[in-house]
PLY file of the C-alpha trace (Angstrom):
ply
format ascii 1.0
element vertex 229
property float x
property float y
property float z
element edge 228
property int vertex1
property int vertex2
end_header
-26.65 -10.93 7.49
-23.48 -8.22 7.43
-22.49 -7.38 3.79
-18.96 -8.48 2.97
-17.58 -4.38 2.07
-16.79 -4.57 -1.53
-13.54 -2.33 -1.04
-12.33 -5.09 1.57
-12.56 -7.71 -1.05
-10.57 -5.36 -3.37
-7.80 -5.03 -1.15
-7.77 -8.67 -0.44
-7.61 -9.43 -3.78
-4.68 -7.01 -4.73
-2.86 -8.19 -1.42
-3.24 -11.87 -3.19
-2.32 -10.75 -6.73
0.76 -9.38 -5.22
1.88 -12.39 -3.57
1.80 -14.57 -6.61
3.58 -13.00 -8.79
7.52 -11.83 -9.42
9.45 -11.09 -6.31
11.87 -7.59 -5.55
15.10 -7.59 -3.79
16.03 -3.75 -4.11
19.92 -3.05 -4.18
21.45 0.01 -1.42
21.69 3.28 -3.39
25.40 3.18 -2.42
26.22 0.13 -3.93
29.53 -0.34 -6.52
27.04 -1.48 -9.01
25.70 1.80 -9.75
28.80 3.61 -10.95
29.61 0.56 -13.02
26.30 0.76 -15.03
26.39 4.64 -15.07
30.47 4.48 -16.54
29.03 2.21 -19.44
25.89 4.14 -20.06
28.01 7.08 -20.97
29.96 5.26 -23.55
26.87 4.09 -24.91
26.92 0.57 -24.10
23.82 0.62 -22.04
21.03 2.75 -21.20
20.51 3.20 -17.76
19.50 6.49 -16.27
21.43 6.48 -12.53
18.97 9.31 -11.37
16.45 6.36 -10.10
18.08 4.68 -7.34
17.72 2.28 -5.91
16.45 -0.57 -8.76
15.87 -3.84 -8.44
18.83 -6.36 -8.14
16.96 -8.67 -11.38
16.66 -5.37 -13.55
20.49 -4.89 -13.00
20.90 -8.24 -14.08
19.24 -7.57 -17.11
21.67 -4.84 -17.74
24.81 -7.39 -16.97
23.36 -9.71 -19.66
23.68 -6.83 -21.94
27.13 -6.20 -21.21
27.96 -9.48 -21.27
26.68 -9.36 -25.02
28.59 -6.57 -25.59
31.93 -7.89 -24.20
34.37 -6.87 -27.08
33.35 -3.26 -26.38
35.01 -3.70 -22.90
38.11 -2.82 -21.42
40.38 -5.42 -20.24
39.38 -3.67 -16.51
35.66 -4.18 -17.23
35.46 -7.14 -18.25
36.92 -8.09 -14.55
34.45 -5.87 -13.03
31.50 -7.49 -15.57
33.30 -11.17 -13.84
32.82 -9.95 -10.14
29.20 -8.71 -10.74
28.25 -12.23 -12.71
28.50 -13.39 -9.59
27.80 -10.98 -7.04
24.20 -11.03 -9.20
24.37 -15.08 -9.57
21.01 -15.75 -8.57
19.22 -12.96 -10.15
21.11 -13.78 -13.92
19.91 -17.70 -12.87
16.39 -16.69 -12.70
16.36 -14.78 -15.67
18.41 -17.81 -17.57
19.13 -20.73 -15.42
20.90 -21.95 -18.73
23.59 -19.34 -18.60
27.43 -20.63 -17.47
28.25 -17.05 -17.33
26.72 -17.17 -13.79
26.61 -21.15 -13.04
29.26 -23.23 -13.67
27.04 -26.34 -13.91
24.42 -24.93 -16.49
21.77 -25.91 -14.48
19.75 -24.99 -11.91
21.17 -25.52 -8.48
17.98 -26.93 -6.50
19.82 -27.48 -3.03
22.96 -25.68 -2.06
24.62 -24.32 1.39
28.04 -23.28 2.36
29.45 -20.60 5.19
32.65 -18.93 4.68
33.41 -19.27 1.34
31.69 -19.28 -2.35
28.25 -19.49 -3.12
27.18 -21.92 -6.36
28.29 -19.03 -8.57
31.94 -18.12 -7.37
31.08 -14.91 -4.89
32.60 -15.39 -1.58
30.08 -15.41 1.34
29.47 -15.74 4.96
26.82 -17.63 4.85
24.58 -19.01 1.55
22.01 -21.08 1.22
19.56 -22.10 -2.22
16.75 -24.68 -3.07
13.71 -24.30 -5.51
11.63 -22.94 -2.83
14.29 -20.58 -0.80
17.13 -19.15 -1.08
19.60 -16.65 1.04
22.80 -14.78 0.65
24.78 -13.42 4.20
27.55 -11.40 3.71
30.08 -9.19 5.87
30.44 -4.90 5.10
33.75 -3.54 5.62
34.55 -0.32 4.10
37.41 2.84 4.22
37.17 6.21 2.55
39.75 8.53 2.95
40.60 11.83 1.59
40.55 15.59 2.46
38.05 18.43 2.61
39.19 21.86 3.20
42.96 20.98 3.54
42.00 18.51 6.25
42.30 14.33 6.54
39.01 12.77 6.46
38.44 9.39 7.55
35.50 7.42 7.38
35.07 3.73 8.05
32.08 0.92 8.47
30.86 -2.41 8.93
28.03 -4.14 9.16
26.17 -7.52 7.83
24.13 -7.69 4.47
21.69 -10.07 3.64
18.87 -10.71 1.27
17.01 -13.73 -0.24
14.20 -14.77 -2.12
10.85 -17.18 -1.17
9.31 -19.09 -3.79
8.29 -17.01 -6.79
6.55 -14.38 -4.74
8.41 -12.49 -1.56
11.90 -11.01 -2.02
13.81 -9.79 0.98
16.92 -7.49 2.14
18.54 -6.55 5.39
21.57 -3.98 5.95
22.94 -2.97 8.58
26.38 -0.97 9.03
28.14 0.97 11.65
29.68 4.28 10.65
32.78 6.08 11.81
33.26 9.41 10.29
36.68 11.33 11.76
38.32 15.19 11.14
38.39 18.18 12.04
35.59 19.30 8.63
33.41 16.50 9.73
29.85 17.48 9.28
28.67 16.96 12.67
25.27 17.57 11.96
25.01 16.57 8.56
21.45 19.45 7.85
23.75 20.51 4.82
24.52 17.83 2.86
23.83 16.28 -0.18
23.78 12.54 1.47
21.00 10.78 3.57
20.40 11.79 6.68
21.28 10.04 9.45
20.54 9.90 13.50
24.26 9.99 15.39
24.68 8.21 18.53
28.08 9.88 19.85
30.19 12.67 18.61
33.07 14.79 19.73
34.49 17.64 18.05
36.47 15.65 15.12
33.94 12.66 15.32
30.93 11.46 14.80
29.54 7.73 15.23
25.90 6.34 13.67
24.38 3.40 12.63
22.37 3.02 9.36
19.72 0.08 8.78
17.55 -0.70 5.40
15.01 -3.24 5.52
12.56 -4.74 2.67
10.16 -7.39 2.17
8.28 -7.03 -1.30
6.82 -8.12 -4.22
6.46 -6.19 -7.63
3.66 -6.50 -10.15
6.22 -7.62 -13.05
10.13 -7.24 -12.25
10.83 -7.70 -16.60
9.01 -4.61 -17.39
10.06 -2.07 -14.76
13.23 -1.35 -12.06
0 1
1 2
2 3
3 4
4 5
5 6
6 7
7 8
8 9
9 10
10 11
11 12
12 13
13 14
14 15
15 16
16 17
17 18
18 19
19 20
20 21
21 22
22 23
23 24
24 25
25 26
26 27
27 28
28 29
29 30
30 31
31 32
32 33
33 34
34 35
35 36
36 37
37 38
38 39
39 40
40 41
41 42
42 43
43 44
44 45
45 46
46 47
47 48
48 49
49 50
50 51
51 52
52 53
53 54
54 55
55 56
56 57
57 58
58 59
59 60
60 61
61 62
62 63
63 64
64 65
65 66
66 67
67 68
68 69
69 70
70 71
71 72
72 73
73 74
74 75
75 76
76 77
77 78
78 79
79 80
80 81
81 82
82 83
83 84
84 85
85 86
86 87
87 88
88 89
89 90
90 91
91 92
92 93
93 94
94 95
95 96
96 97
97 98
98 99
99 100
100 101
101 102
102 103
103 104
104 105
105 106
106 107
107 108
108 109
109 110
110 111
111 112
112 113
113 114
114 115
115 116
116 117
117 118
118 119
119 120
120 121
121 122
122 123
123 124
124 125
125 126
126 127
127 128
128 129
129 130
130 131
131 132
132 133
133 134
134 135
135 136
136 137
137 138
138 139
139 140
140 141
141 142
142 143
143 144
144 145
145 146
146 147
147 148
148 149
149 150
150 151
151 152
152 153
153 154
154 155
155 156
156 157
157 158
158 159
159 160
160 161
161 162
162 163
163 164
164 165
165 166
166 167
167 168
168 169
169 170
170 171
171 172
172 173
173 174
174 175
175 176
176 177
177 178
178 179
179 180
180 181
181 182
182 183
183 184
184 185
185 186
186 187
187 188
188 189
189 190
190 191
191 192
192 193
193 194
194 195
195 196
196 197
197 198
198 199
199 200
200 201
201 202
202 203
203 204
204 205
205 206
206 207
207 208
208 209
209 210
210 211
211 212
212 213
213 214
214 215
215 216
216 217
217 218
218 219
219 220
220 221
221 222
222 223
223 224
224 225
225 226
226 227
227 228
């Protein structure tokens, strides 16, 4: 009779420990979030150290229930940013404290909830959202326009794309990004080897433009979301 290899049974066994416990949605390193939490770490309302990107979108709800303590030390600007983000992070601040109106305007848990083209159970417009106790799922659009100048020169670069991520049961979290960049001037980086930004593989270019796509995808699980990003 063939030995059942102890290392298998190890790796089973983590793979199963892993699936039971607290689920990870990261948030994209470019996200709005991140300069929010890094403009009230400097005035010492928070700690959060914005050289460890991405985190987890339930640790930066964590941080939003600390702001939301510390709401008299906000600007009247702040506190509408601190608004938008209570529910842009609804579901996360629900699981955390499904008690908390900050983030649900019932005070309860919502166990069964769907609705396309408009808000979500906590106030966020969506394309698409959907929540019970065992599932839940967030769809939204990406539009976006930078402009500026480098080197004297108009720089213009736009995107769009769909977003999604969700969570299953108490054990998988999930995300999904994809976007479609436009990047146009005559200082565009047309190979982008000397830059300070990711890397990316571009479909078509000319000599003042250059086109790419960008996609992110996670499934995972983390050992215990309250003690680490």
């Amino acid at each position: 009779m063939r030995k059942f290899p102890l290392f298998i049974f190890i790796f089973v066994f983590l793979i199963f420990q892993s699936l039971i416990l607290a689920q990870t949605v990261y948030e994209p390193v470019g996200s709005d979030i991140y300069s929010f939490l890094s403009l009230l770490s400097q005035k010492g309302i928070i700690e959060f150290n914005d050289q460890v990107k991405p985190v987890s979108r339930k640790y930066i709800a964590q941080k939003l229930l600390e702001i939301n303590s510390k709401s008299d030390q906000l600007t009247s600007l702040e506190k509408e940013e601190a608004s938008f983000y209570n529910k842009e992070f609804g579901i996360e601040l629900n699981f955390i404290n499904p008690q908390n109106r900050l983030n649900n305007s019932e005070g309860t848990d919502v166990h069964s909830f769907m609705n396309y083209l408009g808000n979500d159970q906590f106030g966020r417009l969506r394309l698409f959202s959907y929540s019970d106790s065992l599932f839940k799922l967030n769809i939204s659009p990406i539009l976006g326009l930078s402009l500026g100048k480098n080197a004297g020169s108009k720089y213009t670069h736009t995107w769009s794309g769909i977003g999604l991520y969700g969570y299953i049961g108490n054990s998988i979290g999930f995300s999904f990004n994809y976007r479609d960049n436009s990047e146009t001037g005559v200082t565009v980086d047309l190979t982008k080897q000397f830059t300070p930004v990711t890397g990316v593989i571009i479909a078509k270019s000319s000599s003042d433009n250059i086109q790419y796509s960008e996609t992110h995808a996670i499934i995972a699980t983390d050992w215990s979301w309250g003690k680490s990003p």
